[in-house]
C-alpha positions in Angstrom: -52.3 37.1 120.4 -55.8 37.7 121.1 -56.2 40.2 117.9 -55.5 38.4 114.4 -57.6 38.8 112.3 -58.2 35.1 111.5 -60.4 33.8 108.2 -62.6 30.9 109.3 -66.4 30.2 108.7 -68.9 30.5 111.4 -69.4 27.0 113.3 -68.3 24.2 111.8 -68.0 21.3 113.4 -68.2 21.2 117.0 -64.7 22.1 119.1 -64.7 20.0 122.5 -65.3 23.1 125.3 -68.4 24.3 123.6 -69.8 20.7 123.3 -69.5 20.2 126.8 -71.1 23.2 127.7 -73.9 22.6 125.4 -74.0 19.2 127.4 -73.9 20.7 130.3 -76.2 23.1 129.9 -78.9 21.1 128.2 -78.4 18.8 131.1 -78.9 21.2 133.7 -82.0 22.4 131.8 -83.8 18.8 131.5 -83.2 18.9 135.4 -84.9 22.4 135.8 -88.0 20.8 133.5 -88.5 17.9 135.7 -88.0 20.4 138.8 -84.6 18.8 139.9 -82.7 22.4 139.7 -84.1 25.1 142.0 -83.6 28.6 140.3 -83.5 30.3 144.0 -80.8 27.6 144.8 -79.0 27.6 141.6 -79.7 30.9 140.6 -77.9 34.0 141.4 -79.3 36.0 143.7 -77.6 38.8 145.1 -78.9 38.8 148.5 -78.4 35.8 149.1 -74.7 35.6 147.9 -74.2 38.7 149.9 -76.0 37.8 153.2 -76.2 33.7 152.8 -73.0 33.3 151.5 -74.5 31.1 148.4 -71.1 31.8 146.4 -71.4 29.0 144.1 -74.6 30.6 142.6 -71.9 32.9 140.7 -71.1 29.6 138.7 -74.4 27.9 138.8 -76.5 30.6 137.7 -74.8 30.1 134.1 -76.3 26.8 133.6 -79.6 28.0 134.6 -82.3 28.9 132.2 -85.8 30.9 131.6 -86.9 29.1 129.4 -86.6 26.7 126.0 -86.1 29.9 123.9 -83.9 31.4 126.4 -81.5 28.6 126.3 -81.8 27.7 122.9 -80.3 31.7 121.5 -77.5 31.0 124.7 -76.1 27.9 122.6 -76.9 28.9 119.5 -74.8 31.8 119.7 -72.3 29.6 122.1 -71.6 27.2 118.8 -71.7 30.1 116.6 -69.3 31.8 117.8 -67.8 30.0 120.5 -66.7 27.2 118.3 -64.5 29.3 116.2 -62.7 31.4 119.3 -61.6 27.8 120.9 -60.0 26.9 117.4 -57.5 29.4 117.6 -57.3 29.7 121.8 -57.3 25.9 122.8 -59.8 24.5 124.9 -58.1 25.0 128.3 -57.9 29.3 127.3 -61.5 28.8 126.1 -62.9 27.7 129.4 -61.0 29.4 131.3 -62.8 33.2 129.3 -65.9 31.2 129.4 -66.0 31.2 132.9 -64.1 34.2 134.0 -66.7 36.3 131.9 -69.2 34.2 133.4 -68.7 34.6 136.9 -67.5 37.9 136.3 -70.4 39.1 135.0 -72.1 37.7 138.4 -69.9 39.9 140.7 -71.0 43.0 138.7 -74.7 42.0 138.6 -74.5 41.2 142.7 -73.0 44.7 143.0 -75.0 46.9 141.2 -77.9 45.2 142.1 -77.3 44.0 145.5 -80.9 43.9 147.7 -82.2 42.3 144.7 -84.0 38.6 145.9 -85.2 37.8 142.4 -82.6 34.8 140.5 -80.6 35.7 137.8 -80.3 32.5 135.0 -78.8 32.2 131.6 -75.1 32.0 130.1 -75.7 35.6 128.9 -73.1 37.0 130.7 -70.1 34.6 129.2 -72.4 34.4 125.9 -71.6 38.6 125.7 -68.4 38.0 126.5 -67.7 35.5 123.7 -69.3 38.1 121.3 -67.4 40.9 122.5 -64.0 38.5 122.1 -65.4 37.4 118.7 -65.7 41.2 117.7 -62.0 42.4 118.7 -60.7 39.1 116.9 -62.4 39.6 113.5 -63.7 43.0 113.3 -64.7 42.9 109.7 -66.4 39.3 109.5 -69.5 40.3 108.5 -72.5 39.4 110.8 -76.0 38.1 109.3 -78.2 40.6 111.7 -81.8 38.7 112.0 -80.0 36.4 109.2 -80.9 39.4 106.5 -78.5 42.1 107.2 -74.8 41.9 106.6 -72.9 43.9 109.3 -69.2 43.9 110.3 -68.5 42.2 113.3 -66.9 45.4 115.4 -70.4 47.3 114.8 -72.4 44.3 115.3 -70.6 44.2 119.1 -70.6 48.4 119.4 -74.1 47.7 118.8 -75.1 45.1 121.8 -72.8 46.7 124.2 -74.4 49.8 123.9 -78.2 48.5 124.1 -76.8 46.5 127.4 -74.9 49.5 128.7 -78.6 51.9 128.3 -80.2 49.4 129.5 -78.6 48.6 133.0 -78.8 51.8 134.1 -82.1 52.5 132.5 -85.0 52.8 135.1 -87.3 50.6 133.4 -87.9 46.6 134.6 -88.3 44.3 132.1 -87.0 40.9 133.5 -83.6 40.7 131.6 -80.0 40.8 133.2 -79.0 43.8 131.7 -76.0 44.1 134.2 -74.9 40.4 132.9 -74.9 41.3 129.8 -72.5 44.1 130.0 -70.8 42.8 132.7 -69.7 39.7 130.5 -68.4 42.8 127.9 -66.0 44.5 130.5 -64.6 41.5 131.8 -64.0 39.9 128.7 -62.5 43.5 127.5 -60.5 43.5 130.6 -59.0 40.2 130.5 -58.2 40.7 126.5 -56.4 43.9 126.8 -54.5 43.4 130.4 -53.9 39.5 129.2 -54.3 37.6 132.3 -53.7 34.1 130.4 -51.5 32.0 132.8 -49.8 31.0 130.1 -49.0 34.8 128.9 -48.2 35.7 132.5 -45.4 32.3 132.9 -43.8 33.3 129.5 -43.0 36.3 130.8 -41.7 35.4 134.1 -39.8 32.6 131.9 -38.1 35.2 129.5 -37.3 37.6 132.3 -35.7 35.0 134.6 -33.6 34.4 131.7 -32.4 37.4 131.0 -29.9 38.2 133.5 -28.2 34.5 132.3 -28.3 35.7 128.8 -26.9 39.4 130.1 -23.8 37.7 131.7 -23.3 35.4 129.1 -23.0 37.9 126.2 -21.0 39.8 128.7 -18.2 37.3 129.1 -18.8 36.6 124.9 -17.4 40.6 124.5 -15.0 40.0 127.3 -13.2 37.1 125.6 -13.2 39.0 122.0 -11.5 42.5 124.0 -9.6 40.1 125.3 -8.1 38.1 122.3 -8.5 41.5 120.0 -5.7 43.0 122.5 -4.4 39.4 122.3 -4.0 39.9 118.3 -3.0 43.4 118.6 0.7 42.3 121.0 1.3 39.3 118.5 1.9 42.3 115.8 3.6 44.2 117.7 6.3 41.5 118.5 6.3 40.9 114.8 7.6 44.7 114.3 9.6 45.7 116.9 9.9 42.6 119.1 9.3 41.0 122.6 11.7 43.3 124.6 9.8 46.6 123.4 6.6 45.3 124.5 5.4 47.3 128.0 4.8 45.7 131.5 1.2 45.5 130.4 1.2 43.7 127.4 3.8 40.9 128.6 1.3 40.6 132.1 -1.6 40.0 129.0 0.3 37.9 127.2 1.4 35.6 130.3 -2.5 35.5 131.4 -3.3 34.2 127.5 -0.7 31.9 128.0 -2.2 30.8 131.0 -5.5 30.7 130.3 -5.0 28.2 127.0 -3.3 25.8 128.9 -5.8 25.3 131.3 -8.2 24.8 128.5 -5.5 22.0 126.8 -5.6 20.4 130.4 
């Protein structure tokens, strides 16, 4: 599960997901720099996914960046952190949080902000989720805050969720995605605790399409040991008192045993 509390350093060497997406998105940066990458193409804005249809903004927009600073704490944090969540999910389970909290966190951004024109960029919204997965998988792995301050892991997370959660619905503008931010934190929490993994989901319908076979087959297991106790049982009897004292009932028992062992020997 989701939950162990694994022991592993921060980092280490890089897992493959998280070096393509640091690929990816220094790529996509380098094209933004040379003014390749439109922001109000790539972007997400919400008006124009809602009235221009520009769905594939809700993907784009993560590659998309500010500014040198702005990506560079996106990937840091991505290989911090990222690196040692695909070591114990796989890379398939990896990208497939990384982007569900991704675009997730654009569907809640392009709802609660809706007439907005102006493009959201940055990975923030899968980098919160990561952080938020991070902090439910090793609560007490203690954090470095501003690389001074030691603070567990759970707290560290309680901490970010709640600054993102005051400031989406704060009144006060200051340029930063706050509804990405906490967006990537529900989804991520969401998909955790209801466990939408394919693979989770399969197992499941695996084990409980084989059920009933098991049922039927343990059935017929305590059938055949009635059968052969009752079986054991008549044999004693005839031992005692005889075959003529036995009853209708035990005689039709012991001609069905008899018939059912020689259709095994044939």
């Amino acid at each position: 599960m989701y939950f162990k509390n694994y022991e592993i350093g921060f980092g280490g060497s890089l897992s493959p997901a998280v070096k393509n997406l640091l690929i990816a998105n220094g790529a996509v940066f380098l094209l933004q720099f040379i003014g390749a990458a439109s922001s109000s193409i790539f972007g997400l804005v919400p008006e124009s996914v809602l009235k221009r249809g520009m769905i594939w903004q809700l993907v784009t927009y993560m590659f998309m960046h500010g500014s040198f600073w702005h990506i560079f704490i996106n990937m840091f944090v991505l290989y911090m952190f990222g690196s040692e969540i695909e070591r114990q999910w796989g890379a398939k389970e990896f990208y497939r949080y990384y982007f569900i909290t991704g675009i997730g966190a654009g569907v809640i951004s392009v709802i609660f902000d809706s007439a907005s024109n102006i493009p959201i960029v940055g990975a923030s919204g899968a980098i919160y989720g990561l952080l938020l997965a991070f902090g439910l998988m090793f609560p007490d792995r203690p954090i470095y805050l501003y690389f001074l301050f030691p603070i567990k892991a759970k707290y560290f997370v309680l901490i970010f969720g709640s600054i993102a959660f005051i400031s989406a619905f704060s009144a006060t503008s200051d340029g930063v995605a706050h509804f990405a931010h906490l967006g990537g934190m529900v989804v991520g929490f969401a998909y955790l605790r209801i466990d939408w993994r394919i693979s989770g989901v399969w197992s499941k319908l695996r084990s409980q399409s084989k059920t009933p076979k098991m049922q039927i087959h343990r059935k017929k297991e305590q059938n055949y040991d009635n059968f052969k106790g009752k079986i054991d049982e008549i044999l004693d009897k005839i031992n005692e008192v005889g075959f003529h004292n036995l009853t209708d009932e035990e005689k039709e028992i012991l001609k069905r045993a008899s018939n059912f062992y020689l259709d095994r020997d044939s």
